[in-house]
Residue frames as a rotation matrix with the C-alpha (Angstrom) as fourth column:
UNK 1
-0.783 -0.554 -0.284 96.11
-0.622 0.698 0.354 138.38
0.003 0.453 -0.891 6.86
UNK 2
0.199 0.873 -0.445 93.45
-0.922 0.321 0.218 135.95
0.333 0.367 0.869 5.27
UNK 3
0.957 0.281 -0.065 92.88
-0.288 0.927 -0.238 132.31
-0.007 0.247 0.969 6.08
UNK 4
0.978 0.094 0.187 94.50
0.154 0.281 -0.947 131.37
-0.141 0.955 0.261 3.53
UNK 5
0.124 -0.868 0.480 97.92
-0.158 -0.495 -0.854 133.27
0.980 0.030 -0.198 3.48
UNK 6
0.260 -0.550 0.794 98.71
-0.952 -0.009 0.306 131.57
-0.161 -0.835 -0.526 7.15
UNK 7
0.827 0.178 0.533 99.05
0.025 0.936 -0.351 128.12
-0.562 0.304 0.769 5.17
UNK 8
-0.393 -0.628 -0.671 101.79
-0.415 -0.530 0.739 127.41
-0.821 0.569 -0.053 2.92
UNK 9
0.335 0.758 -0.560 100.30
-0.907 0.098 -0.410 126.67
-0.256 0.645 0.720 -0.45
UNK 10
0.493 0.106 0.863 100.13
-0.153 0.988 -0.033 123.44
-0.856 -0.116 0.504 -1.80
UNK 11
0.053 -0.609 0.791 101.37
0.971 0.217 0.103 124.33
-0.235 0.763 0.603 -5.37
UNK 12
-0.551 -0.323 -0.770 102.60
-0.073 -0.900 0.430 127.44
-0.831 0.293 0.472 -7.28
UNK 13
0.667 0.652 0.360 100.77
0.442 0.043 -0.896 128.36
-0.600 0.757 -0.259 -10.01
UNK 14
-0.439 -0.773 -0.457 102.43
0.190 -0.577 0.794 129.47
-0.878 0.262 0.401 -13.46
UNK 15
0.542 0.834 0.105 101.62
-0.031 0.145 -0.989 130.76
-0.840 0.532 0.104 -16.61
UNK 16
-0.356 -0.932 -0.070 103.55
-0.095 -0.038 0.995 129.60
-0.930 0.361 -0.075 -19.32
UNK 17
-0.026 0.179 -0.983 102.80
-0.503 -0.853 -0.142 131.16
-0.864 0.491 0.112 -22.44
UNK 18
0.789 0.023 0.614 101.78
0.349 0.806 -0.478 128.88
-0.506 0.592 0.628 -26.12
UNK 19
0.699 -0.652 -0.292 105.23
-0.663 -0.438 -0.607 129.54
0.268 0.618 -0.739 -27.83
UNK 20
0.404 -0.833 -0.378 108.82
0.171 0.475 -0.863 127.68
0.899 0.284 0.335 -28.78
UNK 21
-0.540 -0.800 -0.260 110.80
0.550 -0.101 -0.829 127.55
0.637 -0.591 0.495 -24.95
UNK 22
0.630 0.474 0.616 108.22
0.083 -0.829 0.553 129.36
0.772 -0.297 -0.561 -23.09
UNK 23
-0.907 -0.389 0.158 109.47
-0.079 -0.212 -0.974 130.94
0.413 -0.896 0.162 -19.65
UNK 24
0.327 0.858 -0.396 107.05
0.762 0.009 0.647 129.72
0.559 -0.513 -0.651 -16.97
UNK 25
-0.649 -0.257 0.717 106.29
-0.122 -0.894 -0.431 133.13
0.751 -0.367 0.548 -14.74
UNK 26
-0.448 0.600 -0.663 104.63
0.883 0.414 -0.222 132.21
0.141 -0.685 -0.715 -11.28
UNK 27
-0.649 0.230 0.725 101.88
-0.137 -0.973 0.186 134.24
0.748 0.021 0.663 -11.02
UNK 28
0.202 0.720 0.663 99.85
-0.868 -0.182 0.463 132.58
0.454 -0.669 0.588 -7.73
UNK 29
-0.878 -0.262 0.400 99.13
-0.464 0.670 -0.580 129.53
-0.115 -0.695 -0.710 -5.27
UNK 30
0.434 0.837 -0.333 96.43
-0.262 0.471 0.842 127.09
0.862 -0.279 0.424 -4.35
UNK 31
-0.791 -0.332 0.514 95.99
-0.609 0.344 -0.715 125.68
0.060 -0.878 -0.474 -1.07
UNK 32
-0.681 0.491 -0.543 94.22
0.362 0.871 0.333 122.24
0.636 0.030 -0.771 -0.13
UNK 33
0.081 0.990 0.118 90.79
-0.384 -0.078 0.920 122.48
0.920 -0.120 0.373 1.11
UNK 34
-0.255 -0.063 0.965 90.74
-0.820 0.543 -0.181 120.83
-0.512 -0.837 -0.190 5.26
UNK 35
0.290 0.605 0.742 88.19
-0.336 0.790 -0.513 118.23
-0.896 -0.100 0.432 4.03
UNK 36
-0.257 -0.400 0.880 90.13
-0.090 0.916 0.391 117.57
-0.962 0.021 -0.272 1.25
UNK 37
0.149 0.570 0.808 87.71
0.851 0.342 -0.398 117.96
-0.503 0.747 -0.434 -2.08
UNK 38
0.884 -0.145 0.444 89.13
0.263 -0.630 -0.730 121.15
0.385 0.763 -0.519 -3.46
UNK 39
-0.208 -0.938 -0.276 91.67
0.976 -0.183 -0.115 123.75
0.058 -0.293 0.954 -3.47
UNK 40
0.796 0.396 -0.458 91.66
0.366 -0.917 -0.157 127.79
-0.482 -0.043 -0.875 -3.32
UNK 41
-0.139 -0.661 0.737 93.50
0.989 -0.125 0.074 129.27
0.043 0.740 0.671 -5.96
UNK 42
0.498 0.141 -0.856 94.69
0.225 -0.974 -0.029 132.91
-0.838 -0.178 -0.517 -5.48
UNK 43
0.158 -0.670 0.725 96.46
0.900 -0.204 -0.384 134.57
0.406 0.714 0.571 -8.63
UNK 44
-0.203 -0.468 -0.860 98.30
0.811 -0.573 0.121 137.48
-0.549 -0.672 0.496 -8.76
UNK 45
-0.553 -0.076 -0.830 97.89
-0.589 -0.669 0.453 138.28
-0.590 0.739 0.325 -11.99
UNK 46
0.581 0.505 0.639 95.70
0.120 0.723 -0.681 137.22
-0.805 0.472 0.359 -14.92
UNK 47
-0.214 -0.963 -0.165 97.31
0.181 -0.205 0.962 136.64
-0.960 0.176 0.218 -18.17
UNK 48
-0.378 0.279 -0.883 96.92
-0.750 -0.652 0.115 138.76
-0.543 0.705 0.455 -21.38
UNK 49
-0.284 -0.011 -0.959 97.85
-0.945 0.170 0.278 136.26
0.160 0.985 -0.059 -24.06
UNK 50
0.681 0.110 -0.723 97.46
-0.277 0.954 -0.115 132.54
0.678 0.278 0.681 -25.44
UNK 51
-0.617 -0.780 -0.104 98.48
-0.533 0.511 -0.675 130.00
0.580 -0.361 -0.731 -23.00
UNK 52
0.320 0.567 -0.759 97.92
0.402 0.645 0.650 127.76
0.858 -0.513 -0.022 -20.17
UNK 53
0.267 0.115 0.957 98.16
-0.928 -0.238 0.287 128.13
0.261 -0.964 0.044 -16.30
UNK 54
0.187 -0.129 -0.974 99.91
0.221 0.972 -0.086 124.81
0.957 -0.199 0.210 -14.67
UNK 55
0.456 -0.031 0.890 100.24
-0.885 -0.121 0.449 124.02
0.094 -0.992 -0.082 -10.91
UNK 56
0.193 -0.517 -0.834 103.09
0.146 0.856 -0.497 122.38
0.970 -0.026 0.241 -9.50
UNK 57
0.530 0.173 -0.830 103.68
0.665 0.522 0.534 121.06
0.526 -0.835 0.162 -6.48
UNK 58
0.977 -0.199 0.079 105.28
-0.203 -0.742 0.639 123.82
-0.069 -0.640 -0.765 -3.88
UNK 59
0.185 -0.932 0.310 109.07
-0.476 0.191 0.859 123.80
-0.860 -0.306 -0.408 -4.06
UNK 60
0.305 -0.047 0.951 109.01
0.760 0.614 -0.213 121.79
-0.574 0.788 0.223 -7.66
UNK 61
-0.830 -0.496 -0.256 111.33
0.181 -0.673 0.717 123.36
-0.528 0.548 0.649 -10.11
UNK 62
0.094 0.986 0.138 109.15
-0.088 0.147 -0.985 124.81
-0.992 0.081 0.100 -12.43
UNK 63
-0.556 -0.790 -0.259 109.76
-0.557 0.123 0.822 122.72
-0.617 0.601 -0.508 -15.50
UNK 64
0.402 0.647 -0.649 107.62
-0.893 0.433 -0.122 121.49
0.202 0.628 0.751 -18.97
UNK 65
-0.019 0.239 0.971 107.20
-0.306 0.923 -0.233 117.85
-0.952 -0.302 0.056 -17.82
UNK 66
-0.944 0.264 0.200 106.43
0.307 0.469 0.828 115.06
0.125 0.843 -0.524 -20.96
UNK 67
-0.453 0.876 0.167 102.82
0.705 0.237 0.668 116.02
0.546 0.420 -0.725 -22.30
UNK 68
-0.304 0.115 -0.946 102.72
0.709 -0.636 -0.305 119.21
-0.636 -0.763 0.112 -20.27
């Protein structure tokens, strides 16, 4: 076990695809830096197609927001 993976993550990563209704599909974490000035972002997966990657807060439904 890494670091990393004794932490729980700060947000969930998803990737939610450029199309009408997308389904967001969580496909990793970040976790906050100690000192604060970054994050570490693990995926699980990369994704094929057109889209975007969004990070929400741990435990946050994952729902398109206004201007998301």
């Amino acid at each position: 076990m890494t670091q990393t993976e004794k932490h729980t993550p700060a947000y969930a990563a998803y990737f939610v695809p450029d199309r009408e209704n997308p389904f967001w599909t969580r496909i990793g974490a970040a976790w906050k830096h100690k000192d604060g000035d970054g994050f570490t972002l693990q995926l699980d997966l990369m994704p094929a197609s057109a889209g975007r990657i969004v990070l929400r807060a741990a435990g946050a439904k994952p729902e398109p927001e206004a201007g998301a």
